[in-house]
C-alpha positions as CSV (number, residue, x, y, z in Angstrom):
1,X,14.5,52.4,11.3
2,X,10.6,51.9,11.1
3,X,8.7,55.7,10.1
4,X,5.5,54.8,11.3
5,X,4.5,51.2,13.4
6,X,1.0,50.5,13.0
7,X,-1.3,47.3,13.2
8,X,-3.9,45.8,10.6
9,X,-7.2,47.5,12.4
10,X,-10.5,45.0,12.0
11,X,-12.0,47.4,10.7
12,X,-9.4,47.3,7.5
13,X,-10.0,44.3,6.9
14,X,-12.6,43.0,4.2
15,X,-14.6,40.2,2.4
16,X,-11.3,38.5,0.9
17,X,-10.2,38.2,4.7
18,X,-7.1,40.7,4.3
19,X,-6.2,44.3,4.9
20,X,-8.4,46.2,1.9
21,X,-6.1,48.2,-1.1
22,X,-7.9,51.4,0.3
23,X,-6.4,50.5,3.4
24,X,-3.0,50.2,2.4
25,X,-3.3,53.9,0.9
26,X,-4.3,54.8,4.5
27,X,-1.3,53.3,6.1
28,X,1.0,55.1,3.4
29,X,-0.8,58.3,3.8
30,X,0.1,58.1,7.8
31,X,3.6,57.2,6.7
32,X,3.8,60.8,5.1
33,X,2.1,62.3,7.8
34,X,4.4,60.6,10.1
35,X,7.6,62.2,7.6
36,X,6.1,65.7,8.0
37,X,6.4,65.0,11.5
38,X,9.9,64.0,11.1
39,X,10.8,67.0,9.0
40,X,8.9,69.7,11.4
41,X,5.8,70.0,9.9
42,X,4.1,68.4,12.7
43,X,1.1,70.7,13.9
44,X,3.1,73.4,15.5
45,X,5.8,73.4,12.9
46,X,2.9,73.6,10.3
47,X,1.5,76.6,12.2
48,X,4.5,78.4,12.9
49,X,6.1,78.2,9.4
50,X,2.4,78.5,7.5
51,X,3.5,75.7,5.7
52,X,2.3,72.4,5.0
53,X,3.1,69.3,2.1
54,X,0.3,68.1,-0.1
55,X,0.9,64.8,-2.2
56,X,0.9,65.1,-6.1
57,X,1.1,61.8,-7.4
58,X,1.4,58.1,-6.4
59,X,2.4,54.9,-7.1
60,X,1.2,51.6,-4.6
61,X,2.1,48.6,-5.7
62,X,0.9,45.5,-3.3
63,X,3.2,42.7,-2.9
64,X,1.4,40.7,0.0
65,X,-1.2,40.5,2.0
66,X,-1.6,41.7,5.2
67,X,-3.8,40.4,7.8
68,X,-6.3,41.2,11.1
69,X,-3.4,42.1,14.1
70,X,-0.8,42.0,12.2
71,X,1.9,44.6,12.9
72,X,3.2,46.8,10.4
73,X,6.0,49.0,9.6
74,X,7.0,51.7,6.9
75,X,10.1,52.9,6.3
76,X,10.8,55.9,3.5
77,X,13.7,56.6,1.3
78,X,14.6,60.0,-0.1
79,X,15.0,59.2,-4.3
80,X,14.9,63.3,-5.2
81,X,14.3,66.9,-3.9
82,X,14.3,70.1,-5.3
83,X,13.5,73.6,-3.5
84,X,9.6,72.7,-3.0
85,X,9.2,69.0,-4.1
86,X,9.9,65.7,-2.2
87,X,10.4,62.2,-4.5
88,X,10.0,59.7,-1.8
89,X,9.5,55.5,-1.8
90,X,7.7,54.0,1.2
91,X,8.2,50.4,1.7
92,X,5.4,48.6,4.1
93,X,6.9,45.4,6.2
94,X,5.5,42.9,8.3
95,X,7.4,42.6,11.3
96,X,9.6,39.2,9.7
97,X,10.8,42.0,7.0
98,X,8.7,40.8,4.4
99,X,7.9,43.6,2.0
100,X,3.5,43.9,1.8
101,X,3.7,47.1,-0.4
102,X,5.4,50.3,-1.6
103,X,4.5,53.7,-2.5
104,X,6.1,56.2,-4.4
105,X,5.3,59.5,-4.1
106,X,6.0,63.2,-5.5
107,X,4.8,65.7,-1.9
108,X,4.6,69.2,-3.0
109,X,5.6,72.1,-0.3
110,X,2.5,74.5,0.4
111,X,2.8,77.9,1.3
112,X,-0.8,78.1,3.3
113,X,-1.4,81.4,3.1
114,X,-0.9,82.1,-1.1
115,X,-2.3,78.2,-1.2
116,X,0.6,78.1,-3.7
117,X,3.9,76.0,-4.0
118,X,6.7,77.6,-2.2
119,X,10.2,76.5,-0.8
120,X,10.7,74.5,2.1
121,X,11.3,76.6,5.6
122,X,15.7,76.4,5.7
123,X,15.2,74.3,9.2
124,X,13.0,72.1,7.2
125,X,15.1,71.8,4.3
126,X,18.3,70.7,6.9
127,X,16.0,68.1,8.3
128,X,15.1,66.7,4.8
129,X,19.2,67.1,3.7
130,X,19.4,63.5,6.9
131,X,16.5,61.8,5.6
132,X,17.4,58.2,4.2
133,X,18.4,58.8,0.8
134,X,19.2,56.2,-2.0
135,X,21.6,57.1,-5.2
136,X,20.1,58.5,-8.6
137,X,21.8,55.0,-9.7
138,X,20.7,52.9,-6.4
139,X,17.0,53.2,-6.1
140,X,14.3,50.3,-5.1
141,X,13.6,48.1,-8.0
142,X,9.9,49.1,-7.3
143,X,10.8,52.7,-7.7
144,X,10.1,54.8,-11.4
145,X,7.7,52.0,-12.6
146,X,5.4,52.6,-15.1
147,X,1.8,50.9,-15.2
148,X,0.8,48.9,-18.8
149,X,0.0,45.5,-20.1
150,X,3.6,44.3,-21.5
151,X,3.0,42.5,-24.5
């Protein structure tokens, strides 16, 4: 089940005549906005708890290009969590399943008022506990890259 559905926006799209790489760290970044949603740290969850998730470190690799119109859809999988940090894998699709691009991702929990790492709110953590979730031995083949020129 599709996280976010979005569309390639004109505006995305540049000289080359497909969706720009900036771009496709705009649709990922939705994609976590769209899993803070999912997790209850929409705006009034964020509010209530004083709580919000910043994004540490990430990974996008592209696969494909995308194009002008054309509809997209990002799914996420659950690779690790502790008390206060989310190791998560976005995978970007066209709407035939063709994988554009992924994203991994290490989203801290923020505590708004110390502006420090803190826990996840319990009701948070339970939503988190029915997120997707792949096996320590069962993740993506794109997932815990590393970036260098093989020789």
């Amino acid at each position: 089940m599709a996280l976010l559905e979005t569309r390639v926006a004109p505006e995305w799209v540049d000289y080359n005549g497909h969706m720009n790489d900036a771009e496709y760290a705009r649709v990922f970044s939705l994609g976590v906005e769209a899993l803070m949603d999912r997790i209850g740290l929409d705006e009034a969850g964020r509010h209530r708890h004083g709580y919000t998730v910043f994004t540490l470190e990430t990974h996008l690799c592209y696969r494909r290009e995308a194009h002008q119109g054309q509809r997209l859809a990002v799914e996420v999988t659950l690779l690790d969590r502790d008390a206060k940090r989310l190791h998560v894998f976005f995978a970007m699709h066209d709407k035939d399943g063709t994988l554009l691009a992924t994203s991994e991702q290490m989203l801290m929990g923020i505590d708004n008022e110390a502006g420090r790492p803190a826990p996840f709110p319990a009701d948070v953590g339970a939503a988190i506990a029915v997120l997707p979730s792949a096996a320590a031995d069962a993740w993506p083949a794109q997932a815990g890259r590393t970036i260098g020129i093989h020789r």
